[in-house]
N, C-alpha and C positions, 0 to 999 in steps of 0.2 A: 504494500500500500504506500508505504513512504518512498519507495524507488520509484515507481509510477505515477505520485506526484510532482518529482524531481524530475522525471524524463517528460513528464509534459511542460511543467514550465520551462525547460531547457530546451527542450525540442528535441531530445535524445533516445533513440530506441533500447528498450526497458528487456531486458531477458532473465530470465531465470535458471542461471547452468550451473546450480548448486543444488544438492540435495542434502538433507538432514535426517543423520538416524532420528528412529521414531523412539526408541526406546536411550534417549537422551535427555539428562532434567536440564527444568531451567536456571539460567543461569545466573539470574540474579537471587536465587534462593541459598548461594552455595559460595562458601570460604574462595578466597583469594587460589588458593591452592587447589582446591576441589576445583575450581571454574578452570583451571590448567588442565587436570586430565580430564574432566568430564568434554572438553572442547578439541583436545589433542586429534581423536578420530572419530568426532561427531560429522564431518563431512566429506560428501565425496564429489565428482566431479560428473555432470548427466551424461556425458558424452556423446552425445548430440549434437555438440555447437565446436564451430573452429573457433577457435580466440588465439591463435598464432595473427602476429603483429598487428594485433588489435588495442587499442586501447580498453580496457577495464574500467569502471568504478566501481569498487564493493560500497554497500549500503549497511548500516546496521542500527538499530533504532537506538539502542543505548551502549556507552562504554564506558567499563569501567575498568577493567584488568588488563582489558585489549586480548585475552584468549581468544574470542571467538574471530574478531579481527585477523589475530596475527595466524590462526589454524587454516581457515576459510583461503586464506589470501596465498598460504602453502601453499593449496590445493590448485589455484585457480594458476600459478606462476610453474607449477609439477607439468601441465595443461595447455600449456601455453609453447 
């Protein structure tokens, strides 16, 4: 929702080529440290989409450890 607000006022097209295990808690409920491995391999890549020399923006509604950032961005850079 907040990246499809972004990609419209921006005028930038919006995709979704990240998936999230299901059986992953959230993250703001969870220690500094917990938020590290709970995020470490909560994501994988759809493979679906090329994103070789692409430009990326990852989007994320809140940060505070930067796990989910710094795990997500892994994956999307592994992908790339």
């Amino acid at each position: 929702m907040l990246a499809n607000c972004l990609g419209s006022k921006l005028n930038i097209e919006v995709k979704d080529i990240l998936n999230k295990e299901l059986n992953v808690a959230t993250q703001s409920t969870l220690s500094e440290i917990d938020r590290i491995i709970n995020a470490k391999n909560a994501f994988y890549f759809k493979g679906d989409f090329d994103i070789k020399n692409k430009k990326v923006i990852l989007v994320d509604d809140i940060l505070t450890t930067g796990s989910t950032i710094r795990f997500a961005s892994k994956i999307l850079k592994e992908n790339s």
